[in-house]
C-alpha positions as CSV (number, residue, x, y, z in Angstrom):
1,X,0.0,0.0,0.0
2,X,1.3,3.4,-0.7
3,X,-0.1,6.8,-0.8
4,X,-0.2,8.7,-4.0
5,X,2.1,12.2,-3.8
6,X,-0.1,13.7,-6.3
7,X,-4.1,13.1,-4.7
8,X,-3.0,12.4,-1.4
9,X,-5.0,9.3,-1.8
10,X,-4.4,5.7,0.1
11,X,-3.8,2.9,-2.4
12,X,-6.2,-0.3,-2.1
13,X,-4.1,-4.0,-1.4
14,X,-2.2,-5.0,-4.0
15,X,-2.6,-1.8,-6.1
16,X,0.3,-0.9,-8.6
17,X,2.1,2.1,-7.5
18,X,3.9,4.4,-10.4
19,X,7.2,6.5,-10.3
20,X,6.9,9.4,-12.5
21,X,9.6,12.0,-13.1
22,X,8.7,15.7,-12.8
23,X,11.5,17.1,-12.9
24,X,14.9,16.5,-14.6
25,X,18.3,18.5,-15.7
26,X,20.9,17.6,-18.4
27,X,24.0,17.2,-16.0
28,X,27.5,17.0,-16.9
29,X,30.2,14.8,-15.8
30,X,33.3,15.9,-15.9
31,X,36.2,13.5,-16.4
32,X,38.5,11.2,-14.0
33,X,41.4,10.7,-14.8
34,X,42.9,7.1,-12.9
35,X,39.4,6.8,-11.7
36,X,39.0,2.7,-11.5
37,X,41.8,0.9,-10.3
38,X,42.4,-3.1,-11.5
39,X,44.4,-5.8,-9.1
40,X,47.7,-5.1,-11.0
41,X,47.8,-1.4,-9.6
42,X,47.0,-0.6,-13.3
43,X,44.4,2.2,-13.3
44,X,42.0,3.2,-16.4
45,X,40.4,6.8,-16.9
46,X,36.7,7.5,-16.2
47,X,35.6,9.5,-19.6
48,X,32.3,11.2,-17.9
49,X,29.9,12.9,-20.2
50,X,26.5,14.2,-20.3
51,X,22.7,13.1,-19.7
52,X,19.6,14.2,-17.9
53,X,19.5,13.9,-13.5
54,X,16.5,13.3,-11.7
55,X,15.6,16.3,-9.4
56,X,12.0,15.2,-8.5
57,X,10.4,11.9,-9.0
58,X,6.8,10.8,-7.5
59,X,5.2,7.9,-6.6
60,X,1.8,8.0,-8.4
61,X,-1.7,5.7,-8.7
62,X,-3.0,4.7,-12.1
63,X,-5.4,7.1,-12.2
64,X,-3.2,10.5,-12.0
65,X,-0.8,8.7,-14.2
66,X,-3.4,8.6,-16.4
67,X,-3.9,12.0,-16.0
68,X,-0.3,12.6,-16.1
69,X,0.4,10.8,-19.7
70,X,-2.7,12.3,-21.5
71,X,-1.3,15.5,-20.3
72,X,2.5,15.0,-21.5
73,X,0.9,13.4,-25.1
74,X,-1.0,16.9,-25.8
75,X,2.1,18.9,-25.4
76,X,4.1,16.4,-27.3
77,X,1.5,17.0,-30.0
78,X,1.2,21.3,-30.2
79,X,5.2,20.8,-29.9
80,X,5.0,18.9,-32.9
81,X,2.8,21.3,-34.5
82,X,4.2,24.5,-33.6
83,X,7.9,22.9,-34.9
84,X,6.1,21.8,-38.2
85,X,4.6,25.4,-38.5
86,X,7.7,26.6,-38.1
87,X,9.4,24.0,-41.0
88,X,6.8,25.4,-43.3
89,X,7.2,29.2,-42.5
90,X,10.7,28.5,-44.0
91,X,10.4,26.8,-46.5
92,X,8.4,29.8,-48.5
93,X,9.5,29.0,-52.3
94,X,10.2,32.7,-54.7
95,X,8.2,33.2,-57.1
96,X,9.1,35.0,-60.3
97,X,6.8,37.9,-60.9
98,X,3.8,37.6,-63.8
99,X,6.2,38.9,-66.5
100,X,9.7,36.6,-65.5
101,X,11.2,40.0,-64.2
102,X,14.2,38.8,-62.2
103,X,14.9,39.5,-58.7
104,X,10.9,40.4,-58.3
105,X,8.8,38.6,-55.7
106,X,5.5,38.1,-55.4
107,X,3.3,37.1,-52.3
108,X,3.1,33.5,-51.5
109,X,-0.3,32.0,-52.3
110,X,-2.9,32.4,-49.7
111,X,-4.9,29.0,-48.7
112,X,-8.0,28.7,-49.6
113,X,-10.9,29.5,-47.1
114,X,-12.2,27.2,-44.8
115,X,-10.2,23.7,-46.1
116,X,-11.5,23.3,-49.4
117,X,-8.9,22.5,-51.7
118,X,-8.8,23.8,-55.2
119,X,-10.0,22.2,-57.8
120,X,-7.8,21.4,-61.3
């Protein structure tokens, strides 16, 4: 039995008990040289690196993990969206005026109103 950190509510028997992280940083490790010695005094050099650190981690029940993940999978998907609107913005092609005057460029091509596509 466990109580959930989020709802403050007591688990039933036997219930399933989730640890969620909250709250993490990108840490980095810094290098050791002589860090791990071997029998034959011989000693090899710790590389260290990067990677996320847990700050905050909670122990949750199903339901506010639940809650939790639907949560996290609707900012995943405007992230997504804003990033791909963003792609797009960029990728504006130049278009040559009516006549083919060089170095002249006209509006990009407005979408057409409420979805409807246009028809060839």
């Amino acid at each position: 039995m466990f109580k959930c950190q989020r709802c403050d509510r007591q688990s039933r028997s036997r219930e399933k008990s989730v640890r969620v992280i909250t709250n993490e940083v990108q840490y980095e490790h810094p290098s050791r040289p002589f860090a791990h010695p071997r029998r034959n005094e011989d000693y090899r050099d710790d590389p260290g690196g990067s990677g996320p650190q847990i700050v905050q981690e909670l122990t949750m029940c199903g339901a506010c993990v639940a809650i939790i993940t639907a949560a996290r999978a609707e900012e995943q998907v405007e992230r997504e969206a804003e990033t791909l609107a963003q792609q797009q913005t960029l990728r504006v092609p130049m278009r040559v005026g009516p006549n083919g005057a060089n170095g002249v460029r006209s509006a990009p091509q407005s979408a057409p109103v409420g979805g409807q596509r246009e028809r060839r």
